[in-house]
C-alpha positions in Angstrom: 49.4 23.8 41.4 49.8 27.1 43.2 51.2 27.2 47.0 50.0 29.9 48.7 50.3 29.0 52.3 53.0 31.7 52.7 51.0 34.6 50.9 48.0 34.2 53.1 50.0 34.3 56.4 51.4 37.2 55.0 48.3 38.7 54.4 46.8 37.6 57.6 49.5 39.1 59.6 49.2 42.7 57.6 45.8 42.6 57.9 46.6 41.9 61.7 48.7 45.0 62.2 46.9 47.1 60.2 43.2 46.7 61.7 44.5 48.9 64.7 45.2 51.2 62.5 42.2 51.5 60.9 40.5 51.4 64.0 42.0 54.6 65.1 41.9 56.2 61.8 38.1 56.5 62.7 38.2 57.9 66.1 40.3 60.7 65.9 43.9 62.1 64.7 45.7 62.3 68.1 44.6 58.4 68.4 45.9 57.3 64.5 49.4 59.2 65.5 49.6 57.3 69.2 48.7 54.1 67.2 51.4 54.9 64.8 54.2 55.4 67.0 53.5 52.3 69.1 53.6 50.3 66.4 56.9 51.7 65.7 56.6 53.3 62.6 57.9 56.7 62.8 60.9 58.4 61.8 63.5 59.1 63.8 62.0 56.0 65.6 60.3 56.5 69.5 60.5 52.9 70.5 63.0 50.2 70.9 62.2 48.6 68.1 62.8 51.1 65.2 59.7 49.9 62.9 61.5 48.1 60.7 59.1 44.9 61.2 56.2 46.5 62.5 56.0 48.8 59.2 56.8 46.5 56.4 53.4 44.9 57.8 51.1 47.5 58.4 49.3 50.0 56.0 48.7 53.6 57.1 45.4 53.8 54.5 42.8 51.8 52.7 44.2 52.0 49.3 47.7 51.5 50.2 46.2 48.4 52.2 43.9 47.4 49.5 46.6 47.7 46.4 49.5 46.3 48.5 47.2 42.9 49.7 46.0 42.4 46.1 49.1 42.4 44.3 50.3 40.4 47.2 47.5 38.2 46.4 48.0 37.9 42.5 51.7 37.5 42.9 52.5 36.0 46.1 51.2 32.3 45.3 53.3 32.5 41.5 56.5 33.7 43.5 56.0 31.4 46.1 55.7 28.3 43.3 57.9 29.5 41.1 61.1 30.0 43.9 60.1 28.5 46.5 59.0 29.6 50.7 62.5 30.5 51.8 62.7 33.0 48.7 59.5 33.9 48.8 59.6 35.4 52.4 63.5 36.5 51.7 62.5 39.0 49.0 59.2 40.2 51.1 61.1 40.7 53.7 64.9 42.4 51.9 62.4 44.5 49.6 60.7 46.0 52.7 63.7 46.8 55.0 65.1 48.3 51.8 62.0 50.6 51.0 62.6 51.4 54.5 66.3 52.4 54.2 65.7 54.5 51.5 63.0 56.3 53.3 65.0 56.7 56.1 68.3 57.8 54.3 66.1 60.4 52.1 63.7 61.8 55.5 65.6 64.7 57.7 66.2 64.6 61.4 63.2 66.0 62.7 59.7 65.6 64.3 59.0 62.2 63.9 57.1 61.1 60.8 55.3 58.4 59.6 56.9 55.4 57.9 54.2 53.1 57.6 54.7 52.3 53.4 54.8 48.6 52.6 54.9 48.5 48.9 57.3 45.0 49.3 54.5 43.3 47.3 55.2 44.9 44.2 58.7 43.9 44.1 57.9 40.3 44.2 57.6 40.6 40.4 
């Protein structure tokens, strides 16, 4: 029998911190960007935090939202079976913060940019 306890509150708390997002998509640019940078996703990072968290979680469009939560979906609850909760939310996690890293050690010094990409799903696999 599947678990997939772990890969819903993992989808529940992307969902979470990406209906904001979505939200401000819709009312203008200036309000998606604002959105963006409290949520500590831009590059170098504006707030204490750095975005590290905040953007392995959130999903700056619907297709990036849509693929991301349904590979989560069709390979979250095998993963989380097949190796168990602490490895399960070990490699979601480590395969985020090192998408991150290798945006950040690729992206120049600059205006800051967005960083919101959480393709962590797909390296569940």
């Amino acid at each position: 029998m599947y678990r997939f306890r772990n890969t819903l509150i993992a989808f529940i708390v992307s969902t979470a911190f990406t209906i904001p997002i979505f939200i401000a998509m819709g009312i203008n640019q200036a309000t998606y960007e604002t959105v963006v940078a409290l949520l500590g996703s831009t590059w170098p990072p504006i707030t204490p935090w750095g975005g590290f968290l905040t953007a392995i979680f959130a999903h700056p469009t619907y297709t990036d939202y849509l693929f991301d939560m349904l590979t989560l979906w069709m390979i979250g609850p095998y993963f989380e079976t097949m190796f168990g909760t602490r490895n399960f939310w070990l490699t979601f996690m480590l395969s985020g913060v090192a998408q991150h890293s290798r945006q950040y050690s690729t992206t120049q010094w600059g205006p800051p940019q967005s960083s919101l990409v959480a393709p962590q799903a797909r390296y569940l696999a």
